[in-house]
PLY file of the C-alpha trace (Angstrom):
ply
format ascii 1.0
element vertex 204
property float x
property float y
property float z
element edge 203
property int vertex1
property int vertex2
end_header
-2.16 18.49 12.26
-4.58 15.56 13.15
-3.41 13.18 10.18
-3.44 9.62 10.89
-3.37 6.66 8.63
-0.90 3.97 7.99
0.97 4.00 4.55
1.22 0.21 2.60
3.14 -1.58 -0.23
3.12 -4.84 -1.32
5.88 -6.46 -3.59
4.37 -9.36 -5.18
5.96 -12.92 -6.43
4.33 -13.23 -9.94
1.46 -11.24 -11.76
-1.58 -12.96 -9.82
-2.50 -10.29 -7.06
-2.57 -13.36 -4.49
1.16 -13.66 -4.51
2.44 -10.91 -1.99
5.58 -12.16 -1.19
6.86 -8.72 0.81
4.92 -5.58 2.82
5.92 -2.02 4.11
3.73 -0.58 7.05
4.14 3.25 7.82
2.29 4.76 11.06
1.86 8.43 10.60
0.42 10.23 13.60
-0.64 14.24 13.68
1.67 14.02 10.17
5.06 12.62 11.65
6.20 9.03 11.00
5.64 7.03 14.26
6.60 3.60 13.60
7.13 1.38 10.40
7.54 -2.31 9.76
8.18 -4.84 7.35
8.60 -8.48 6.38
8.49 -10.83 3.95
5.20 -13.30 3.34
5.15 -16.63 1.84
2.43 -16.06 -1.13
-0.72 -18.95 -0.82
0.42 -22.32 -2.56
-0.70 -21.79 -6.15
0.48 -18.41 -6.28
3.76 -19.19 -5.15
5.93 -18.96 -8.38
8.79 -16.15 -8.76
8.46 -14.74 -12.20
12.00 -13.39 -13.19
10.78 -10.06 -13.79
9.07 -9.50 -10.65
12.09 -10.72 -9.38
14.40 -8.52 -11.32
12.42 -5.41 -10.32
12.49 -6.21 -6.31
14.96 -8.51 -5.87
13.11 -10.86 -3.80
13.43 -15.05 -4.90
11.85 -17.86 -3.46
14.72 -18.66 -1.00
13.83 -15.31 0.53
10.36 -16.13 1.24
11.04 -20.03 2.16
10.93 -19.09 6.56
8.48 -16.31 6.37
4.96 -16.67 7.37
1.64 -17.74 4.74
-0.34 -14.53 4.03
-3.13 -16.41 6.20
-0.67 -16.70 9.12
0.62 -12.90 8.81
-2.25 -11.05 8.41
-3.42 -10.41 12.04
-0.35 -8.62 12.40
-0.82 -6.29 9.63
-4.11 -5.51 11.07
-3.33 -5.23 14.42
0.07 -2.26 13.17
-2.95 -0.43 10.89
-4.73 -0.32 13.97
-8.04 0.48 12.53
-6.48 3.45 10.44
-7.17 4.59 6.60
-4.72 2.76 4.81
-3.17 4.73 2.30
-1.24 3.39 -1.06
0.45 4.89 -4.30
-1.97 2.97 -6.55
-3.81 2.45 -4.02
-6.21 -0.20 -6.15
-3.27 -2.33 -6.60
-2.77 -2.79 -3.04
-6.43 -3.31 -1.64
-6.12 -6.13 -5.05
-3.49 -8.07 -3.20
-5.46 -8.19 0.32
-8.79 -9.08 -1.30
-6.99 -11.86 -3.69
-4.66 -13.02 -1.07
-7.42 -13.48 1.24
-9.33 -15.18 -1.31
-6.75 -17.31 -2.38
-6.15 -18.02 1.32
-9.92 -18.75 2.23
-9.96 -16.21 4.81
-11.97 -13.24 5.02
-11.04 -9.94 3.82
-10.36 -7.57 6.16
-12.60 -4.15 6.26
-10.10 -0.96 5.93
-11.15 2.20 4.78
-7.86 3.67 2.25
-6.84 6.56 0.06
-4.80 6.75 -3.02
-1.87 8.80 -2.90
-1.21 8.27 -7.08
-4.23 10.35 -7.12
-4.10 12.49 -4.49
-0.98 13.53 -6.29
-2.68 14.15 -9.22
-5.10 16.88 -7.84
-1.87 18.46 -5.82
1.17 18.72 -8.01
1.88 19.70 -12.18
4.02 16.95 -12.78
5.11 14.97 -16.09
4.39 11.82 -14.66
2.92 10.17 -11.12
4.94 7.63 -10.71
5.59 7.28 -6.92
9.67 8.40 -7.37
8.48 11.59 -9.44
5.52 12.33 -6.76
8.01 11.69 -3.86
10.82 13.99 -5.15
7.67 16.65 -5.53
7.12 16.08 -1.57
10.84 16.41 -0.56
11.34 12.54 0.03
14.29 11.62 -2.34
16.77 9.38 -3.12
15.07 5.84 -1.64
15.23 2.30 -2.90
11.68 2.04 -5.15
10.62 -1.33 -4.97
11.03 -2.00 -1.37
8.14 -2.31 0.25
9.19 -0.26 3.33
10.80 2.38 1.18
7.81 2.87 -1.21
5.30 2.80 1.47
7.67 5.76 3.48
7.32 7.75 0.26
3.70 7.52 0.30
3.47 8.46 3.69
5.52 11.89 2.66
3.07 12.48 -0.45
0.15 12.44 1.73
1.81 14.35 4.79
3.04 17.05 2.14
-0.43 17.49 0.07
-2.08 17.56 3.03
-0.46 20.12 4.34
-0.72 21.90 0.26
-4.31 21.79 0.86
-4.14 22.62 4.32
-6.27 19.65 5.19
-5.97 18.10 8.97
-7.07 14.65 7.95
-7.53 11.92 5.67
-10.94 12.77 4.93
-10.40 16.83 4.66
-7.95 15.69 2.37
-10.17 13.27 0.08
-12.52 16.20 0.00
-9.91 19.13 -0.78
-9.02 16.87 -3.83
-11.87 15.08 -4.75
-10.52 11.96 -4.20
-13.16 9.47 -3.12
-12.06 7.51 0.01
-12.68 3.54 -0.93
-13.67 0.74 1.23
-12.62 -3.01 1.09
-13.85 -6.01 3.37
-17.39 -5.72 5.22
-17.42 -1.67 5.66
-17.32 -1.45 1.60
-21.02 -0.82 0.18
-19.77 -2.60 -2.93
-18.16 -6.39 -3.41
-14.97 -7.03 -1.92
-11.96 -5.49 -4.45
-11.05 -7.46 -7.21
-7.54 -8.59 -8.47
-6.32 -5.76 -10.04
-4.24 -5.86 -12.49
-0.34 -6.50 -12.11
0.56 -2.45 -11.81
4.33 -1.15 -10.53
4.28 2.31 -8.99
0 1
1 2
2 3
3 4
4 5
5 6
6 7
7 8
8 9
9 10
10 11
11 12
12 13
13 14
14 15
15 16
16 17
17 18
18 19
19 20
20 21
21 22
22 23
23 24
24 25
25 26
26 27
27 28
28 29
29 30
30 31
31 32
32 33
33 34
34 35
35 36
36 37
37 38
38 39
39 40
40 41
41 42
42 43
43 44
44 45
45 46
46 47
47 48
48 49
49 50
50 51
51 52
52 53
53 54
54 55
55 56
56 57
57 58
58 59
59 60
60 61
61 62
62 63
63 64
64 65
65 66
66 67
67 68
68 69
69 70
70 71
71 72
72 73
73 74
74 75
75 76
76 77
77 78
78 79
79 80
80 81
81 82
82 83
83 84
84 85
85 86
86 87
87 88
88 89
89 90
90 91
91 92
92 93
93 94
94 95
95 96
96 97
97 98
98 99
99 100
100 101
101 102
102 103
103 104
104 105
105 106
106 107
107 108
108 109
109 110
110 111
111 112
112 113
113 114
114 115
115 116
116 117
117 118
118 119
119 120
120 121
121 122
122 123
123 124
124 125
125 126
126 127
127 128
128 129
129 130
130 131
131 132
132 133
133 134
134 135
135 136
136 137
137 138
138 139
139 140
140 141
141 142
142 143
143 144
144 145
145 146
146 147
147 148
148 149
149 150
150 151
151 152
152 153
153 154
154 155
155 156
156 157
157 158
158 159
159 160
160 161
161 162
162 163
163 164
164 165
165 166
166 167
167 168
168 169
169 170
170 171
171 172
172 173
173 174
174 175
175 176
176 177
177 178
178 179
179 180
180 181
181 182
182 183
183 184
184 185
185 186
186 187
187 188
188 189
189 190
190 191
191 192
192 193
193 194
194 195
195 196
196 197
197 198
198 199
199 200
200 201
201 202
202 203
């Protein structure tokens, strides 16, 4: 199986999609887990508040954040771990929200990544009562991890996409897009459209 991509997850400090304060990188090469990394980010001053219920659902405060790295200062190493590959995210317009409005907020450019949704993927692949990124996991075999850790979600949505891939007996990101009809989406300068906007404030 040819699959490669690199699975992502932001936690975020507040509801403005500018305030990533955490990320979980997962590289998945010919469908096995090669490497993954993670690390806290210091969100852009102005987005930098903790609202207590982002806080309550990942634990993260402002002390935790205080060392780490701006968004502006961090993001070449995100790009350099996704190495060119589709990213690939459980609500997967969430995520490419938080690069574009991070960026923005930052006054750097957005990067271009090509990326694939995994919420819907699951969709077209299981019969489930909800698509939530536990209940999708558990229907891929991955069980039991922390939700809201970025690392953690973005290793389940590595195993959603490994195990509906292999469903639809698809040997890559785009055989699965097509299998399921999902449209592959584009941010930075390879998108046809504008850059993504802000999404809304979404948990998976």
């Amino acid at each position: 199986m040819a699959l490669n991509f690199t699975a992502i997850d932001f936690e975020t400090a507040n509801s403005s999609s500018a305030s990533a304060c955490s990320v979980g990188l997962v590289k998945v090469r010919d469908g096995d887990v090669i490497d993954k990394v993670s690390w806290f980010i210091r969100p852009p001053i102005g987005h930098d508040h903790f609202n207590e219920w982002n806080t309550r659902i990942h634990g993260i405060m402002a002390p935790d954040v205080a060392d780490a790295m701006l968004w502006s200062e961090q993001l070449p190493d995100l790009v350099a771990f996704a190495d060119g590959d589709h990213l690939v995210a459980h609500n997967a317009g969430f995520d490419m929200g938080v690069i574009a409005g991070a960026c923005h907020a930052s006054f750097i450019d957005v990067p271009s990544f090509s990326y694939l949704c995994s919420l819907q993927v699951a969709r077209k692949t299981y019969n489930l009562e909800s698509y939530r990124l536990p209940v999708a996991a558990m229907a891929a075999g991955f069980e039991d991890f922390a939700h809201h850790d970025a690392l953690a979600d973005s290793e389940a949505c590595a195993a959603i996409v490994v195990h509906a891939a292999r469903r639809h007996d698809a040997d890559s990101i785009e055989q699965l897009a097509t299998a399921t009809s999902v449209r592959i989406g584009a941010i930075g300068t390879v998108s046809s459209a504008p850059a993504v906007q802000p999404a809304p404030l979404a948990f998976g």
